[in-house]
gemmi code that builds the backbone of each chain (N, CA, C; Angstrom):
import gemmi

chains = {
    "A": [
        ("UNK", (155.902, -108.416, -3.842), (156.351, -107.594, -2.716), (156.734, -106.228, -3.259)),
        ("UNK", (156.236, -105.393, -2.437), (156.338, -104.085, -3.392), (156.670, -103.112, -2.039)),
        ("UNK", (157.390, -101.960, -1.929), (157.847, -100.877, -1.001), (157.687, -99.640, -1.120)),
        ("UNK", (157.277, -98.724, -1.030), (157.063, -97.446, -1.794), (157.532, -96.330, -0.360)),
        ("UNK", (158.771, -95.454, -0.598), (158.525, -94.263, 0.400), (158.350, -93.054, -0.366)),
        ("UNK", (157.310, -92.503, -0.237), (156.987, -91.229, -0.993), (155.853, -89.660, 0.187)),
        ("UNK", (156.761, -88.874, -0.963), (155.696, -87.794, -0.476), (154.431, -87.758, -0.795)),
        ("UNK", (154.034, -88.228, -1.730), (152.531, -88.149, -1.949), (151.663, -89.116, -1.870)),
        ("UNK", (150.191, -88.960, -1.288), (149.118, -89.619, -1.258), (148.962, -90.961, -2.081)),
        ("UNK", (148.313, -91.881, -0.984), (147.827, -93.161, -2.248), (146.240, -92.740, -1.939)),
        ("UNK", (146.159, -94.322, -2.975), (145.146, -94.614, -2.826), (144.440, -96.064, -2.240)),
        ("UNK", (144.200, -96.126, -0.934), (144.131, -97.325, -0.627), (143.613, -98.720, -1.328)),
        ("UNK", (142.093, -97.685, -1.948), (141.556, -99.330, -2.734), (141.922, -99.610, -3.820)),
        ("UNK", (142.679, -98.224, -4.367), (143.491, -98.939, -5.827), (144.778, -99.887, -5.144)),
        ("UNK", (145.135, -99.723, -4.312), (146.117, -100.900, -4.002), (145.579, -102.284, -3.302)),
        ("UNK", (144.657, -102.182, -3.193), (143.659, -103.406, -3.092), (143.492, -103.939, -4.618)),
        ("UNK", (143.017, -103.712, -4.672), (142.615, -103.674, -6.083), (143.723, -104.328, -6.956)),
        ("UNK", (145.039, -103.821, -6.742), (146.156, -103.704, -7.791), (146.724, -105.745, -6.905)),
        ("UNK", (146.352, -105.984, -5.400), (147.072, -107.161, -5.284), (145.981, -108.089, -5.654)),
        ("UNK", (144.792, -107.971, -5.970), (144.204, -109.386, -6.261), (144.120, -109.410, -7.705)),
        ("UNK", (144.171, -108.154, -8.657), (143.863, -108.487, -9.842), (143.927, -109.655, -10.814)),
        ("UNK", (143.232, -109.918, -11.213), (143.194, -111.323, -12.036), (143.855, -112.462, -11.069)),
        ("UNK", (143.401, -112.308, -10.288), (144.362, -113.731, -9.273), (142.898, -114.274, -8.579)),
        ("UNK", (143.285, -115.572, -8.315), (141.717, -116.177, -8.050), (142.326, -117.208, -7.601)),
        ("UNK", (143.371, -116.945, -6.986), (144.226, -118.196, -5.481), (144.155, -117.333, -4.969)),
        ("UNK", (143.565, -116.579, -3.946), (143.854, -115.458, -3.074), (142.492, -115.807, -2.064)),
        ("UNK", (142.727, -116.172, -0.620), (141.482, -116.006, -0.187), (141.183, -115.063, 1.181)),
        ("UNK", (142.558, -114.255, 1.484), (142.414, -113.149, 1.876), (142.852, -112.079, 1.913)),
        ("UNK", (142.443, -110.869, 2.456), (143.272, -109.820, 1.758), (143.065, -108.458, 3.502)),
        ("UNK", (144.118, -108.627, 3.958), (144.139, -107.640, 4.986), (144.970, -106.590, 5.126)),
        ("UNK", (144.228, -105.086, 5.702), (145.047, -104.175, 5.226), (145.179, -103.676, 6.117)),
        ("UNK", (146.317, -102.475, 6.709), (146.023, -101.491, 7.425), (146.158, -100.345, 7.037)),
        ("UNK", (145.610, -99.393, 7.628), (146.135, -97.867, 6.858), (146.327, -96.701, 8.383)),
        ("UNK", (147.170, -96.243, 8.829), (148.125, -95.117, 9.209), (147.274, -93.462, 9.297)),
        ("UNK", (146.675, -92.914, 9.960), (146.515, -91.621, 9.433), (146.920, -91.078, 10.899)),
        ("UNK", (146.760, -89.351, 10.529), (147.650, -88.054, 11.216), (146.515, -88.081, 12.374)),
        ("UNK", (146.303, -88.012, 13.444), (145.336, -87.457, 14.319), (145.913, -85.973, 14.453)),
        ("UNK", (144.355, -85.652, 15.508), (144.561, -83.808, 15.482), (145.241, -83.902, 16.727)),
        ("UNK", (145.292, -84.782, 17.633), (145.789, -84.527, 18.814), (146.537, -85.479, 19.589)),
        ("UNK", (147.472, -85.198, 20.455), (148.414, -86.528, 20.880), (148.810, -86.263, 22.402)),
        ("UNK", (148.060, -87.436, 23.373), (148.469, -86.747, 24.845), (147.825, -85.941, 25.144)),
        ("UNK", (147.028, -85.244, 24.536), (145.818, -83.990, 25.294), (146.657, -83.128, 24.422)),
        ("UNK", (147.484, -82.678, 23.695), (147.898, -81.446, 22.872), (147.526, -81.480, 21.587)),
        ("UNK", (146.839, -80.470, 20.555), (146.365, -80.546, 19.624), (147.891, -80.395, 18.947)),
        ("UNK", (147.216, -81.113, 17.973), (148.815, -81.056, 16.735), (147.834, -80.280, 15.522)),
        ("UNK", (148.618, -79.400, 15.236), (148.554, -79.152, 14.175), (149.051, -79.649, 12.223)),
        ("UNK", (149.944, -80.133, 12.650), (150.341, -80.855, 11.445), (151.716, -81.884, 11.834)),
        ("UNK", (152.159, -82.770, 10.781), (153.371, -83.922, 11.668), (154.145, -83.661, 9.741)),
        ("UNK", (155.396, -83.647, 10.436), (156.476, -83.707, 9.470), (157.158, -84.804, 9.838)),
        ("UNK", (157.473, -85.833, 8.672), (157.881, -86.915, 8.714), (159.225, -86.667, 8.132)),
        ("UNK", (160.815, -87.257, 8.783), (161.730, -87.310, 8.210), (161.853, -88.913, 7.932)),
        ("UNK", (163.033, -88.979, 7.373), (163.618, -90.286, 6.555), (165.095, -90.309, 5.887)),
        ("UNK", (165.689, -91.647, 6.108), (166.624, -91.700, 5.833), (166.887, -92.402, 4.279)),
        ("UNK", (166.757, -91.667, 3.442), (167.188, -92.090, 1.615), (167.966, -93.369, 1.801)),
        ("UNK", (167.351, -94.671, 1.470), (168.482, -95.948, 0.749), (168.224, -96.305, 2.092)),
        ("UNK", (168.823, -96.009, 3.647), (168.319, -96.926, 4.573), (166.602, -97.563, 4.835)),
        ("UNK", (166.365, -96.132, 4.725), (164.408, -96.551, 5.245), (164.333, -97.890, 3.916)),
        ("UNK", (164.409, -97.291, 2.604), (163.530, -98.576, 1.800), (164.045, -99.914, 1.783)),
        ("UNK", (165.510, -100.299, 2.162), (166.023, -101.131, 2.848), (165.607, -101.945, 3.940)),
        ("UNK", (164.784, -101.151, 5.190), (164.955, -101.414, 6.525), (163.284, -102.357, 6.063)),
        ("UNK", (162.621, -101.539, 4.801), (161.444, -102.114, 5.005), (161.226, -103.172, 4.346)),
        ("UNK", (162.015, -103.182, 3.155), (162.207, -104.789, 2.570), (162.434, -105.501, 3.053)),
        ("UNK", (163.121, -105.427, 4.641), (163.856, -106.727, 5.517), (163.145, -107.094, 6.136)),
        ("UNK", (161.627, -105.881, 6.440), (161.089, -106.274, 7.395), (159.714, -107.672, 6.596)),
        ("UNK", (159.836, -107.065, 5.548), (158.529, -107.601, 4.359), (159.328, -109.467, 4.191)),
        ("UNK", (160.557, -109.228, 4.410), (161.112, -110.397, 3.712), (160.792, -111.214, 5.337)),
        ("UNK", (161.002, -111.041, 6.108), (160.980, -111.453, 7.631), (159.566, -112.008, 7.326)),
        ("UNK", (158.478, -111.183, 7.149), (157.050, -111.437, 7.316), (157.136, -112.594, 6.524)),
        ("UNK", (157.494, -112.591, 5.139), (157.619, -113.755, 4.166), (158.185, -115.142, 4.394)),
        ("UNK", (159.383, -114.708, 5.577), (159.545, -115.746, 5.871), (158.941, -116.764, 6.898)),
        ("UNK", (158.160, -116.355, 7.649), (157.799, -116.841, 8.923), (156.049, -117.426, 8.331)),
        ("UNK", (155.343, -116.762, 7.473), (154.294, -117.148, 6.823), (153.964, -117.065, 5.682)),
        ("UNK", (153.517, -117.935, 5.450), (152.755, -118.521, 4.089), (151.907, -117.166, 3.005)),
        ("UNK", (152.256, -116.125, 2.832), (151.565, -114.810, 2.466), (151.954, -115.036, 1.015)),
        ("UNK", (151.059, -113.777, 0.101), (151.256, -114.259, -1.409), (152.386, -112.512, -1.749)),
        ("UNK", (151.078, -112.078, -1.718), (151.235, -110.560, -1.940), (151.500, -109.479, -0.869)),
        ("UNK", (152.559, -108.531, -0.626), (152.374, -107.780, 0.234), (152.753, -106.174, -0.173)),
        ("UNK", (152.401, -105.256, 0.321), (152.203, -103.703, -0.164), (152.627, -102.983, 0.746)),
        ("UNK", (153.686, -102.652, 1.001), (153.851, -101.127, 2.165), (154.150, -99.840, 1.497)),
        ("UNK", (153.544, -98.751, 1.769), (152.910, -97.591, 1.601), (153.960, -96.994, 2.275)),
        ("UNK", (154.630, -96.244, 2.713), (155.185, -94.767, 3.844), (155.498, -93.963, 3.179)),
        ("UNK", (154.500, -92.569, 3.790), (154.423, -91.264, 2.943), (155.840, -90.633, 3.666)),
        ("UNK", (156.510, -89.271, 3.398), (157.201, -88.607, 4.148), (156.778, -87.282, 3.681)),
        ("UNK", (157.443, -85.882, 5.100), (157.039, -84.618, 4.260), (156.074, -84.013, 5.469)),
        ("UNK", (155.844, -83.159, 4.766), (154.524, -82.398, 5.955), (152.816, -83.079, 5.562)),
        ("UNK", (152.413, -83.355, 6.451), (151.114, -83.784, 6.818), (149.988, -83.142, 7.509)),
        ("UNK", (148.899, -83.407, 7.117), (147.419, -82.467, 7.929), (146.933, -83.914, 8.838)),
        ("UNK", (146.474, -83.270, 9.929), (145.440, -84.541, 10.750), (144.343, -84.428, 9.754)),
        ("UNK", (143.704, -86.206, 9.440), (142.721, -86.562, 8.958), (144.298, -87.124, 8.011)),
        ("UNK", (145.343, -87.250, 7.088), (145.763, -87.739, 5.725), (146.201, -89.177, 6.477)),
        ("UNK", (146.858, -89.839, 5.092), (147.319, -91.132, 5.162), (148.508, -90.994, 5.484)),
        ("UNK", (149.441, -91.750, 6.275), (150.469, -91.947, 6.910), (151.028, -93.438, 6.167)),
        ("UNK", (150.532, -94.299, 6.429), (150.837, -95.257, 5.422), (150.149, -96.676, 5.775)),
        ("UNK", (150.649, -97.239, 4.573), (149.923, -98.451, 4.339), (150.167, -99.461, 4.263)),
        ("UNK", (149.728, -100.979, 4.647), (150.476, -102.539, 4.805), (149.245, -103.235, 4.684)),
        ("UNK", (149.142, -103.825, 2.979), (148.353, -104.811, 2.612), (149.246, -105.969, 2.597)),
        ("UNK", (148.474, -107.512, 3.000), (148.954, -108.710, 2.609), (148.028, -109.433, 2.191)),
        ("UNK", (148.494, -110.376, 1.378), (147.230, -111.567, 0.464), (147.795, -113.110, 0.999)),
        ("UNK", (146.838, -113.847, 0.915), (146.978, -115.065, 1.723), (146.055, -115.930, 1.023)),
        ("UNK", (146.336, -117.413, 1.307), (145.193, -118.411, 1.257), (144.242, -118.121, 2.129)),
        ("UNK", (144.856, -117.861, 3.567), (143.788, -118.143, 4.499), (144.045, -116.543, 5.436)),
        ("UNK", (142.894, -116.378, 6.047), (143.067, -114.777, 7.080), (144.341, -115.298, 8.042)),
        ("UNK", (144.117, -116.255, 8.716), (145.278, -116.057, 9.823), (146.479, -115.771, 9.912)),
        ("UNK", (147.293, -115.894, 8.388), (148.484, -115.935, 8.419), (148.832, -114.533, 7.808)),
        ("UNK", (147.539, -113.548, 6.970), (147.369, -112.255, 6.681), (147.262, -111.524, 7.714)),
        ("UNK", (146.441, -112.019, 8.873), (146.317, -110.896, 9.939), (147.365, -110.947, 10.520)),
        ("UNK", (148.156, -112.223, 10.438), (149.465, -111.847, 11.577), (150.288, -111.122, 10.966)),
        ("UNK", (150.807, -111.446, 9.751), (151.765, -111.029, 8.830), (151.862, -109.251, 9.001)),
        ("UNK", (150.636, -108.716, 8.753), (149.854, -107.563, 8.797), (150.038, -106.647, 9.873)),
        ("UNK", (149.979, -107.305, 11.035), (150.265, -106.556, 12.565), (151.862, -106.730, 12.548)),
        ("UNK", (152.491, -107.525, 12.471), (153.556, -107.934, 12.384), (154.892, -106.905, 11.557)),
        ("UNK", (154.316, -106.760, 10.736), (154.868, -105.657, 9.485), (155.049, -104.495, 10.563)),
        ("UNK", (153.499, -104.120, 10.900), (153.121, -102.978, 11.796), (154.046, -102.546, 12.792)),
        ("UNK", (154.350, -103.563, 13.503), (155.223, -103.602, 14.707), (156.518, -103.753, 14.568)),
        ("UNK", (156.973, -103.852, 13.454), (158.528, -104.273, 13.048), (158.784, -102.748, 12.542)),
        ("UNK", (158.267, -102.111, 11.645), (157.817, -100.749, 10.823), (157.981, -99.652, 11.895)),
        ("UNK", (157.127, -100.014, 13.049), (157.045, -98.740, 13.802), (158.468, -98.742, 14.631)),
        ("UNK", (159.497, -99.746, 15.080), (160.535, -99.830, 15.772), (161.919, -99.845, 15.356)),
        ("UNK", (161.670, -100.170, 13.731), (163.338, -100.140, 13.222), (162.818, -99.660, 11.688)),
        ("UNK", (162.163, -99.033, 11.289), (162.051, -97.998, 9.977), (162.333, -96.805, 10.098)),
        ("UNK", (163.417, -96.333, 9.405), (164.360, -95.265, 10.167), (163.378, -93.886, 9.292)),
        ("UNK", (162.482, -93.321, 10.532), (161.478, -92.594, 10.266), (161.099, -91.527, 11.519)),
        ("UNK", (160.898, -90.676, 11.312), (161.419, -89.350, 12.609), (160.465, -88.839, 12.475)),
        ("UNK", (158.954, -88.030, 13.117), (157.851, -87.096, 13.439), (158.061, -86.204, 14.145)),
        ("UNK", (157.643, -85.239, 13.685), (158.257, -83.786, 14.302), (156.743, -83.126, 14.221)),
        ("UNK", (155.772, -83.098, 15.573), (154.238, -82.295, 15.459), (154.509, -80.991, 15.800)),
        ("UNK", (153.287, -79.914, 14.874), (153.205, -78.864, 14.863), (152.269, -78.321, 16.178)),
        ("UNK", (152.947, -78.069, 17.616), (151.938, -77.406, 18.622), (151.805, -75.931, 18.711)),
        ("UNK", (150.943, -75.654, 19.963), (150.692, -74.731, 20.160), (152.328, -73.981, 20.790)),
        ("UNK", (153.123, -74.908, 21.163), (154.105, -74.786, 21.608), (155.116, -74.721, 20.785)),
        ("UNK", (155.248, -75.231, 19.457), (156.023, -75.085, 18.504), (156.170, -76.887, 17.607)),
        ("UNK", (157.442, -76.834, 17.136), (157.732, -78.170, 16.821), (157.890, -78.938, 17.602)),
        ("UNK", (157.288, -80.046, 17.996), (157.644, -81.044, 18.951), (158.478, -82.588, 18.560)),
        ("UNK", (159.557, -83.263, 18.226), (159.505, -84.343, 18.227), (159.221, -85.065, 18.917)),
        ("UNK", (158.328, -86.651, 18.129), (158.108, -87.490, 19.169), (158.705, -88.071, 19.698)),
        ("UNK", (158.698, -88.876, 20.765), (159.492, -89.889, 21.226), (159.743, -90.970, 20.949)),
        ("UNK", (159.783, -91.831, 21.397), (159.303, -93.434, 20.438), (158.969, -94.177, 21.991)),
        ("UNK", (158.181, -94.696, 21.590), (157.256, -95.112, 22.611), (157.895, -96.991, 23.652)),
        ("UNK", (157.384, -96.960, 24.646), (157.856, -98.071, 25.510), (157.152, -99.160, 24.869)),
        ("UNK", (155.999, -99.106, 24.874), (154.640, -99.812, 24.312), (154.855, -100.499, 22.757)),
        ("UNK", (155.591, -99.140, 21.989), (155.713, -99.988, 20.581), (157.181, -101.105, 20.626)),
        ("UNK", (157.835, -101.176, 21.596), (159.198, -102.025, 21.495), (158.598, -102.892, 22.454)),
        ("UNK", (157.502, -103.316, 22.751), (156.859, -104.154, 23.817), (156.037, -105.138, 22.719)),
        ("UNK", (155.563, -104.297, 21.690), (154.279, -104.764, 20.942), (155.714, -105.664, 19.924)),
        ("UNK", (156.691, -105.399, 19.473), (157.837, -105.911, 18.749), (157.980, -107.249, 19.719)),
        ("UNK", (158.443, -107.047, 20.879), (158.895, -108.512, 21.495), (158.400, -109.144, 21.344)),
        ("UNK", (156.619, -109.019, 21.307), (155.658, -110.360, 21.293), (156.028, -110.788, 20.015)),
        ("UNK", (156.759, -110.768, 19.303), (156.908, -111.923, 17.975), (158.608, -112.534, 18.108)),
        ("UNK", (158.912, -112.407, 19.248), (160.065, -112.838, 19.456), (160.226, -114.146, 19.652)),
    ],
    "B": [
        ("UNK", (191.987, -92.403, 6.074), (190.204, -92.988, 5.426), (189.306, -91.790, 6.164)),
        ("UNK", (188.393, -92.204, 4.848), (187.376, -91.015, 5.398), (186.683, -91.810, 5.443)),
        ("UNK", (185.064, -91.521, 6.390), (184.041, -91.540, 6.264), (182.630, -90.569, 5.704)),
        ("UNK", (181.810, -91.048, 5.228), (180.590, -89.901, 5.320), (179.934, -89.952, 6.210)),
        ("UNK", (179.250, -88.902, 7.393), (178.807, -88.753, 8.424), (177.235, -88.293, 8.337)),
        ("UNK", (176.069, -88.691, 8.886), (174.667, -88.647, 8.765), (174.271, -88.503, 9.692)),
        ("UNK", (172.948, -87.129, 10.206), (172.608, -86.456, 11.250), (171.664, -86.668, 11.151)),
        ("UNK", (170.277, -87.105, 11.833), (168.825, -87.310, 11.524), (168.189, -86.521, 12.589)),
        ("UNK", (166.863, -85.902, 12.140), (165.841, -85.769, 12.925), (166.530, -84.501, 14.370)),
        ("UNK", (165.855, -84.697, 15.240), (166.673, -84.150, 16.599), (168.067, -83.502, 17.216)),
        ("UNK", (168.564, -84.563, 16.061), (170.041, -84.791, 16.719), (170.616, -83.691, 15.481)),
        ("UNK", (170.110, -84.044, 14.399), (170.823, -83.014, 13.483), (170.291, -81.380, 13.418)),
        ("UNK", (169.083, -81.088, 14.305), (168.824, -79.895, 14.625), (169.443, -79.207, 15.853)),
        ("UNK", (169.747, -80.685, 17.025), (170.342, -79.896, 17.722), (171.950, -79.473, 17.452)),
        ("UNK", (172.474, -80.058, 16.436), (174.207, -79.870, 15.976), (174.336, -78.596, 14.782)),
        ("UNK", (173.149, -78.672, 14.326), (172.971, -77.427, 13.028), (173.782, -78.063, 11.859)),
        ("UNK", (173.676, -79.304, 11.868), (174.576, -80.610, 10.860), (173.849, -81.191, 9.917)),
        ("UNK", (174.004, -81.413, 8.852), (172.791, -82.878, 8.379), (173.940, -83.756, 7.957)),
        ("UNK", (175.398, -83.497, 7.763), (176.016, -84.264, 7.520), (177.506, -83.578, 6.898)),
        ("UNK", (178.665, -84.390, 6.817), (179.913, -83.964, 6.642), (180.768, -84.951, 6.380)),
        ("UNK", (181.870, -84.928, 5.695), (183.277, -85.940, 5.724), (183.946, -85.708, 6.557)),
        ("UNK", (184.487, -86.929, 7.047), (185.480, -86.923, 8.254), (186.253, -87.867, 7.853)),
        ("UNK", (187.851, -86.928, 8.002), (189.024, -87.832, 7.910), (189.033, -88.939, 9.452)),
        ("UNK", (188.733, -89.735, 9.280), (189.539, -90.902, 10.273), (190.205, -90.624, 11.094)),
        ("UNK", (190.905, -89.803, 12.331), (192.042, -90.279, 13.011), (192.523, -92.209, 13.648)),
        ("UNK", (193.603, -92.123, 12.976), (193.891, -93.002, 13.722), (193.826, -94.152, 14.403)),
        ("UNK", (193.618, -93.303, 15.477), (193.122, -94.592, 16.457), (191.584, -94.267, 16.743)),
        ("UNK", (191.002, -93.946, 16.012), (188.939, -94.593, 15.921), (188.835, -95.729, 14.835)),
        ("UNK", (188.532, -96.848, 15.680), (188.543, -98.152, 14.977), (187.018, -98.461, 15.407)),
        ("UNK", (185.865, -97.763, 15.947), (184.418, -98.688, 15.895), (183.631, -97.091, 15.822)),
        ("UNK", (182.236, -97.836, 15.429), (181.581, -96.503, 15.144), (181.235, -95.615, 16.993)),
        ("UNK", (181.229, -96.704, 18.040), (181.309, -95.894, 19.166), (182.113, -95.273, 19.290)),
        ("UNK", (183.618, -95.486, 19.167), (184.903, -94.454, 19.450), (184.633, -93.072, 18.603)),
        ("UNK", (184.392, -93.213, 17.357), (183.487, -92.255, 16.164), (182.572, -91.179, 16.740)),
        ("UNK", (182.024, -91.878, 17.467), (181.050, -90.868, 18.306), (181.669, -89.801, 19.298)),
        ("UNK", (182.433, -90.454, 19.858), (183.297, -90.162, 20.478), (183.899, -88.458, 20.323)),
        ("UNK", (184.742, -89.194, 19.580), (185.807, -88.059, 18.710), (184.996, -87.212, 18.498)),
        ("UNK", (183.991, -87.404, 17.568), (183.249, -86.008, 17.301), (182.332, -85.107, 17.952)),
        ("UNK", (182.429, -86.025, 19.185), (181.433, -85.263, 19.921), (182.260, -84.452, 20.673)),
        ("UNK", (183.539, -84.852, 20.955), (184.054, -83.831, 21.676), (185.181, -82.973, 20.851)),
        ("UNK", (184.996, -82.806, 19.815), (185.528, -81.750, 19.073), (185.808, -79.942, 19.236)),
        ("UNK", (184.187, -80.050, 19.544), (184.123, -78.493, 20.462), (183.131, -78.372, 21.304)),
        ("UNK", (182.068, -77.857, 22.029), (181.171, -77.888, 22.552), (179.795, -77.506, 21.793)),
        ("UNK", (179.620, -76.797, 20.874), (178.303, -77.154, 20.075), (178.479, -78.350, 19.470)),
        ("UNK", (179.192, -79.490, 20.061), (178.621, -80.606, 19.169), (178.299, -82.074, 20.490)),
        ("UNK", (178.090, -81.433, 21.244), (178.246, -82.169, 22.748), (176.891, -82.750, 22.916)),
        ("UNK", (175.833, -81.947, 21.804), (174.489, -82.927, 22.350), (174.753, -84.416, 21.736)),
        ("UNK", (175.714, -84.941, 20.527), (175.921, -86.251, 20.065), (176.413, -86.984, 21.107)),
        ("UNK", (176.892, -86.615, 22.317), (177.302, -86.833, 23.403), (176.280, -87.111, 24.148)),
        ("UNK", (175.475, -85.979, 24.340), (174.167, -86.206, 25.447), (173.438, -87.047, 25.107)),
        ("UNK", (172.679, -87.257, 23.563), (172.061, -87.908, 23.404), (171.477, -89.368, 23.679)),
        ("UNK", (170.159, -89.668, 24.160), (169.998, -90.330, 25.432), (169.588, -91.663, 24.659)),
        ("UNK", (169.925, -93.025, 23.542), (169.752, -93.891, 23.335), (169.706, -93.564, 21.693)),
        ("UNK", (171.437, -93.305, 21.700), (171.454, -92.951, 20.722), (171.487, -93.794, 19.390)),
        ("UNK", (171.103, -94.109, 17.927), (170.880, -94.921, 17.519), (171.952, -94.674, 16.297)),
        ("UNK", (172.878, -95.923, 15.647), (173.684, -95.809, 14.488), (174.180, -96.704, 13.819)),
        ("UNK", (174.388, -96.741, 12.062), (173.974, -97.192, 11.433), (175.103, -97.109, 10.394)),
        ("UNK", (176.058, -97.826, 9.877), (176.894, -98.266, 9.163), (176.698, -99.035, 7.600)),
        ("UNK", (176.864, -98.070, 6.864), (176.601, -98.487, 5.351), (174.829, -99.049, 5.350)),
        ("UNK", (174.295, -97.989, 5.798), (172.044, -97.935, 5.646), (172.249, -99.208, 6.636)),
        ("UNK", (173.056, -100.077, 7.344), (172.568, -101.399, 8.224), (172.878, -100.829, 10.067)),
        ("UNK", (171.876, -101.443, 10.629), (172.416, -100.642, 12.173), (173.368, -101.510, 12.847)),
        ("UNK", (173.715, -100.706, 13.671), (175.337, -101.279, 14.449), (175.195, -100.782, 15.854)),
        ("UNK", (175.849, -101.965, 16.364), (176.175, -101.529, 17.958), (177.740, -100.488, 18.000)),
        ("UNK", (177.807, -100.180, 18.971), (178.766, -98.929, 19.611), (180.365, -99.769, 19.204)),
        ("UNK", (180.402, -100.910, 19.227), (181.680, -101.811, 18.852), (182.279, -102.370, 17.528)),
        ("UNK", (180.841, -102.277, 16.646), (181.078, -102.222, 15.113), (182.488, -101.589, 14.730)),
        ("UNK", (183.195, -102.515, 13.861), (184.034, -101.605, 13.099), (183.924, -100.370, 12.268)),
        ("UNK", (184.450, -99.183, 11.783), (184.233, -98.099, 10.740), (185.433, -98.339, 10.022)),
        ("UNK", (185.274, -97.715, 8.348), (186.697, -98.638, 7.113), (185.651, -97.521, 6.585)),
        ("UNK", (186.946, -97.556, 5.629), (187.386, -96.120, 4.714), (186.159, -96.519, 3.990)),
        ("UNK", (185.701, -95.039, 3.406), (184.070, -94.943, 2.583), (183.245, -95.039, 3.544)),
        ("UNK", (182.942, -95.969, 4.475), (181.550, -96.203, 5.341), (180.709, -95.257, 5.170)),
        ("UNK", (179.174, -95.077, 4.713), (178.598, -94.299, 5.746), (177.947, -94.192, 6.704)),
        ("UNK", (178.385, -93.480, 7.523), (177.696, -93.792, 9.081), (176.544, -92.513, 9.452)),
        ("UNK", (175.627, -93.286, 10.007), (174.695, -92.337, 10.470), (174.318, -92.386, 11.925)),
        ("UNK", (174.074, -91.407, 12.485), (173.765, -91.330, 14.052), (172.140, -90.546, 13.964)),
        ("UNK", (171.517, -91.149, 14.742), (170.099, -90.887, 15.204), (169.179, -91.269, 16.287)),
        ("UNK", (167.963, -90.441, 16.510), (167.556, -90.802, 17.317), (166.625, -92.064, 17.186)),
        ("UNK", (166.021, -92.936, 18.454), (164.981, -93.589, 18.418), (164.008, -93.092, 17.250)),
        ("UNK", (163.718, -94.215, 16.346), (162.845, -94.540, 15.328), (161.121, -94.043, 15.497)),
        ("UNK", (160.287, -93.030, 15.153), (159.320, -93.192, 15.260), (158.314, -93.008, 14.018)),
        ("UNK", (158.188, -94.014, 13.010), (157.645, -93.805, 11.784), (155.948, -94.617, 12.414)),
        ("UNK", (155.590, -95.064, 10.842), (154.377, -95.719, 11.340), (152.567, -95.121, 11.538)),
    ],
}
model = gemmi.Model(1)
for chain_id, residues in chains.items():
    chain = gemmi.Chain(chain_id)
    for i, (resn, *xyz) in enumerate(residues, 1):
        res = gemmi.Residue()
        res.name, res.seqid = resn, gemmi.SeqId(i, " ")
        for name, pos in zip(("N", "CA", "C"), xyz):
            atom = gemmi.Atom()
            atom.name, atom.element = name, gemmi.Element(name[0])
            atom.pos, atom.b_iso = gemmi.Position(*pos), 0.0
            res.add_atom(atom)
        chain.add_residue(res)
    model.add_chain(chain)
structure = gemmi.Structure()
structure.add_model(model)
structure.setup_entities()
């Protein structure tokens, strides 16, 4: 189980790469990866600044990794979250898990996703034509959280 | 008792804050009363007041409005979470 919040870029398939190495009990491996779009709602963004809270965020995400761990059978898991200023098209972040079998990777996987986007203490601020915008936090993502309730 | 006090995102642009020590009065015994007090201190600090689902967080763990606050804590106030 591994956590990383950083300003700079990964690399997705080296972290592929880095959870199966030499391991040959592994029979699946599902990932997601996060990037900036150019536009949100019909307004072009120009760029997204990510804030974060030091010692809470990498906290909030270990609890969430340990949660996933607990509820399924997973081997390996990887979360990625960049912070900082961002271009549409970069990586935003990343949530690999390794498994015996896909089902308990794909859930684990969305699961992370949806726990991550609702209590990872993480703030977006897009660059418009209008100026800085923060986002909101959405109805939909605390909807997509209940379904694992 | 003091606390250390934490402004995130929105909330700390709209106060011109990212953070400060605060002696305790008294009688603030939960991190809602906390809010409280400081929000009505003077009127540039009234959006911690307005703020519409506001979110806070006691030693990096989150807390409801009834949580206790004890000397050292640090407490942070913020908005809804949108990482991801």
């Amino acid at each position: 189980m591994s956590v990383s919040v950083q300003a700079e870029d990964f690399d997705a398939n080296q972290e592929l790469d880095k959870l199966t190495a030499g391991r040959t009990d592994i029979g699946a491996l599902v990932s997601f990866t996060g990037l900036v779009r150019d536009s949100h709602q019909g307004v072009d963004i120009s760029d997204m600044t990510l804030e974060y809270y030091p010692g809470m965020t990498e906290k909030a995400l270990a609890d969430i990794v340990a949660q996933a761990q607990s509820r399924w059978p997973i081997q390996g898991v990887r979360v990625i979250h960049r912070y900082g200023r961002l271009l549409p098209g970069e990586r935003i972040v990343f949530v690999a898990v390794t498994a015996s079998h896909r089902g308990e990777a794909f859930l684990a996987c969305e699961f992370i996703m949806d726990y991550l986007k609702t209590s990872a203490p993480f703030w977006k601020k897009e660059g418009t034509a209008e100026g800085g915008q923060w986002v909101d936090a959405r109805e939909s993502d605390e909807q997509a959280r209940q379904r694992w309730s | 008792m003091t606390v250390q006090v934490l402004y995130f995102a929105a909330l700390r642009e709209a106060l011109g804050c990212a953070g400060e020590e605060i002696a305790l009065p008294s009688e603030v015994d939960t991190v809602g009363q906390l809010r409280q007090y400081l929000a009505t201190r003077e009127p540039s600090w009234q959006p911690l007041a307005a703020m519409k689902n506001l979110r806070m967080a006691i030693n990096q763990g989150m807390a409801s409005p009834d949580a206790r606050v004890r000397d050292g804590d640090e407490v942070a106030f913020f908005p809804p979470v949108t990482g991801g």
